[in-house]
C-alpha positions in Angstrom: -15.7 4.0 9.0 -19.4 4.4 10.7 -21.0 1.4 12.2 -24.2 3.1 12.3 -27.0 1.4 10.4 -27.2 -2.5 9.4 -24.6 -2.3 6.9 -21.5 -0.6 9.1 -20.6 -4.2 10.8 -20.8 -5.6 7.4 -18.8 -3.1 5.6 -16.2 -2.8 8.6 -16.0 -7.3 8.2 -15.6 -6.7 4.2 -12.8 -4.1 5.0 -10.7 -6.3 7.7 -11.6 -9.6 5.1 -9.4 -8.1 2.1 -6.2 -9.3 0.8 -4.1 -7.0 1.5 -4.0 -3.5 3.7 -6.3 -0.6 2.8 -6.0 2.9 4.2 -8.5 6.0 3.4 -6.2 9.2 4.3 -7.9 12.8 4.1 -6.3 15.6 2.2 -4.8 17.0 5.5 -2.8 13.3 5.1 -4.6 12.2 8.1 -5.7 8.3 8.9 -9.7 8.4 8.5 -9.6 4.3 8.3 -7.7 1.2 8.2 -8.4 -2.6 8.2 -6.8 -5.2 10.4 -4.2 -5.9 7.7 -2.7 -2.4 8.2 -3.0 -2.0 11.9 -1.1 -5.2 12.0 1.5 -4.5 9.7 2.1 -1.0 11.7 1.7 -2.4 15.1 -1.1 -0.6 16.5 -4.9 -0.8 17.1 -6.9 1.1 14.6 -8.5 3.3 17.6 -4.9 4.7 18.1 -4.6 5.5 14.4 -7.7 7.2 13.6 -6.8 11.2 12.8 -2.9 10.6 13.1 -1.3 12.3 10.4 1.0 10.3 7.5 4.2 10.3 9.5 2.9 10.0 12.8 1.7 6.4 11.9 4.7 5.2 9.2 7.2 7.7 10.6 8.6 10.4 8.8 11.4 8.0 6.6 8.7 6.7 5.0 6.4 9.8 4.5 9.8 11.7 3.1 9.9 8.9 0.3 6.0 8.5 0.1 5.9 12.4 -0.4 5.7 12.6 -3.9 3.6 9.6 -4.5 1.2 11.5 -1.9 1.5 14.6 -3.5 0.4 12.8 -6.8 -2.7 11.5 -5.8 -3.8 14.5 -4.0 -3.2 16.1 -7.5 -5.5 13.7 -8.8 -3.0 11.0 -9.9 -3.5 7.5 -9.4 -0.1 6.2 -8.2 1.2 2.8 -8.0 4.8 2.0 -7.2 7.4 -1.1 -4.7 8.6 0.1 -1.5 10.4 -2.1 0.8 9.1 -1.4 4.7 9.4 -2.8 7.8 6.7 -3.6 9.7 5.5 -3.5 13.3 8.1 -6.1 14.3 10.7 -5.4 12.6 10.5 -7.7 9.7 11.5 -6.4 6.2 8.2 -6.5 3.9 7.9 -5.5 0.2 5.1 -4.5 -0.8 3.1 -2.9 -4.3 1.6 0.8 -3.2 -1.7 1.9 -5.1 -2.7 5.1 -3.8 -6.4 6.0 -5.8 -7.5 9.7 -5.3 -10.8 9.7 -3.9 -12.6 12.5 -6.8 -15.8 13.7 -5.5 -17.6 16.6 -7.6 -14.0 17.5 -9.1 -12.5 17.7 -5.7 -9.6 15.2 -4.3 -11.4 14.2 -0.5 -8.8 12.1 0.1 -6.4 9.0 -1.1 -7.2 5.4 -1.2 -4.4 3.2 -0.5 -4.0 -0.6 -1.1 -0.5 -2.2 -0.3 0.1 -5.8 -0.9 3.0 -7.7 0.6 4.8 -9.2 -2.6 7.8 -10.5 -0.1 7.0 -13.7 -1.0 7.5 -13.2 -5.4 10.5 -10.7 -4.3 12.2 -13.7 -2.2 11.4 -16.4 -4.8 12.8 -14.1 -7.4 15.9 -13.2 -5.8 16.4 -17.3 -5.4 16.1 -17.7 -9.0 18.2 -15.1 -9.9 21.0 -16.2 -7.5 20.4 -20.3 -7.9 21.0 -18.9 -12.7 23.9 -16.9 -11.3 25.3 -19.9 -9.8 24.7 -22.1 -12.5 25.7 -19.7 -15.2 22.2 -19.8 -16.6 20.4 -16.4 -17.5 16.7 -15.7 -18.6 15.4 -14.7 -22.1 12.3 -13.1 -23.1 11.8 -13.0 -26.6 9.5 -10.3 -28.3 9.3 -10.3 -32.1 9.9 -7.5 -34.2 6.0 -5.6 -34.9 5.2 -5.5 -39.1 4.7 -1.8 -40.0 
């Protein structure tokens, strides 16, 4: 991202500020950006990202399983899918993947990715599942039959 002009501090803050990490990838699969979430969660400083390709930064397990997903959005497919990661320290992270093609004219310039970390609702369903299989209690969603 440019910190030319008044706004490029400002959009740069905005960018490291989100919820969550954001990634702009060019068609080549190349980093063009990445906020202080994702730098953290791989374990390097974003001027030792910029230009790396896909696997270079996530290593090539990851791309191998992100492939398709890639391939998707540089087809002009919004893809969203779970993938459990590790991240720069070895801790196990799960986390929701959007990846939004970037359209411009017609033309896919790249992929936006957002991933949140969801380890948190994964754990905390995981305990409920085991403390109900424990107990020899189960969950029941009920959906009523539609009129036609």
């Amino acid at each position: 991202m440019s910190h030319d002009g008044p706004h490029g501090d400002l959009l740069r803050r905005l960018v490291d500020q989100l919820p969550g990490m954001v990634a702009y990838w060019d068609p080549d699969l190349r980093l063009v950006l990445a906020n202080a979430a994702y730098c953290t969660f791989v374990g390097r400083p974003a001027e030792g990202l910029h230009g790396q390709h896909f696997s270079a930064v996530l290593g090539e397990e990851v791309y191998r399983a992100n492939l398709p997903h890639l391939q998707g959005a540089l087809s002009g497919e919004p893809q969203v899918f779970e993938r459990t990661l590790s991240d720069g320290l070895g801790v196990t992270r799960h986390a929701e993947v959007s990846y939004g093609p970037d359209v411009v004219d017609g033309q896919v310039e790249g992929i936006f990715a957002l991933i949140t970390d969801v380890t948190p609702r994964v754990e905390a369903q995981r305990d409920l599942d085991e403390a109900q299989e424990l107990a020899g209690l189960a969950s029941w969603t009920f959906r009523p039959a539609e009129e036609t």
